[in-house]
N, C-alpha and C positions, 0 to 999 in steps of 0.2 A: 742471115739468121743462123746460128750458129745448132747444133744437134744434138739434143739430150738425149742419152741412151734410157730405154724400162720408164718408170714411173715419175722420173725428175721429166720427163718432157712435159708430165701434170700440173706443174708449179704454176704455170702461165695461167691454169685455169682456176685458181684456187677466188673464192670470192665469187665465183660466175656460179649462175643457176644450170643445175644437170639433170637429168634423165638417168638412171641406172636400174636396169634389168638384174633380177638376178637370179639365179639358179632353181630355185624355187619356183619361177615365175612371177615372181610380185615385180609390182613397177613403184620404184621411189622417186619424188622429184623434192631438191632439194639446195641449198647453198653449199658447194663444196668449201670446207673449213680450213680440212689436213692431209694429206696422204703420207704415205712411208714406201720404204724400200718395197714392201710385199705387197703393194696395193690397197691396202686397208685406208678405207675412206672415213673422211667424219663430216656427216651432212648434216645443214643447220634449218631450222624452219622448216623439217619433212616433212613432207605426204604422203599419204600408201595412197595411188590410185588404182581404181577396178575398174575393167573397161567391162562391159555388155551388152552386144550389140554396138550399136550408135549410143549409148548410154553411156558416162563415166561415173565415179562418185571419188571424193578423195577425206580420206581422213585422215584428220592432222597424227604427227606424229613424233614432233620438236627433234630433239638431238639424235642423230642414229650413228651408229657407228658397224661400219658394213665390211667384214672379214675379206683380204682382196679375193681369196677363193673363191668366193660366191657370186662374184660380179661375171657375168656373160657381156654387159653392155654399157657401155659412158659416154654421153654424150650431151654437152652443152646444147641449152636449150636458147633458139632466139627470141628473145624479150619481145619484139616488135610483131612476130609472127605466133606467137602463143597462143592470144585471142580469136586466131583466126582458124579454130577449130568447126569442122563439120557435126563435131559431136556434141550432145544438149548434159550439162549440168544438171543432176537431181541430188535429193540426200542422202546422208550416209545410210539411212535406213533405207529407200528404196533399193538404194543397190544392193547392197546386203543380201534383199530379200532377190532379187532376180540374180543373183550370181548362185544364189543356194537353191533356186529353181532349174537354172540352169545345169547345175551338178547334177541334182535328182534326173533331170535329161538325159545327162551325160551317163550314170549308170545305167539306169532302163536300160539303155541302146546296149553297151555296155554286155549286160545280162542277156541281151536279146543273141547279140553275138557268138557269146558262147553257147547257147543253148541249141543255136543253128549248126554250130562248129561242134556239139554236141553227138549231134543226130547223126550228122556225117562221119562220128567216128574220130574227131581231132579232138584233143586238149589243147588248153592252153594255161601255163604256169600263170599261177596267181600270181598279181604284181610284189605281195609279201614277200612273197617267199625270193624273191629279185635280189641280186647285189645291186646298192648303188651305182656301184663304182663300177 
């Protein structure tokens, strides 16, 4: 087997179903199409999946084309082993709605934190006001 250096070692998987993380945190599962020199993918037949809990939901999301920047994660998925998930299938509206429960969670706490960190005398930098980068 011969050794592509960077993104041409991708070629081999072009047509195969993948997995990609990306920066954001969303998770796409899709047919990988195209790549190029810089990473920039083009997935066919997408899905945005939301995981919560044991819960997933996925909504379709047909052509994407995903900046290679943004990618944290790629990974070919096995056909045979997909089904053989722990997690239970609901609709895009359930999930929706327990991931935007879950947020409201995640603030509370969140708020609770600083108010504690407060009392003691600490701040903490609002995430706005954060560089990215």
């Amino acid at each position: 087997m011969n050794y592509m250096p960077g993104t041409a070692s991708l070629i081999q998987d072009i047509d195969k179903k993948h997995l990609v993380l990306l920066r954001d945190g969303r998770t796409l599962i899709g047919y990988l199409r195209s790549i190029d020199q810089f990473a920039n993918l083009v997935l066919h037949q997408t899905v945005e999946r939301i995981h919560v809990g044991k819960k997933y939901g996925d909504i379709p999301r047909g052509i994407f084309l995903v900046r290679g920047e943004n990618v944290v994660l790629l990974g070919e998925i096995d056909l045979e082993k997909e089904s053989d998930t722990p997690l239970q299938q609901v609709s895009i509206e359930e999930i929706l709605e327990e991931q935007r429960v879950e947020q409201q969670a995640k603030q509370e706490s969140e708020k609770l934190k600083v108010k504690a960190l407060k009392q003691r005398g600490l701040s903490v930098p609002r995430a706005d006001t954060l560089d990215e980068y």
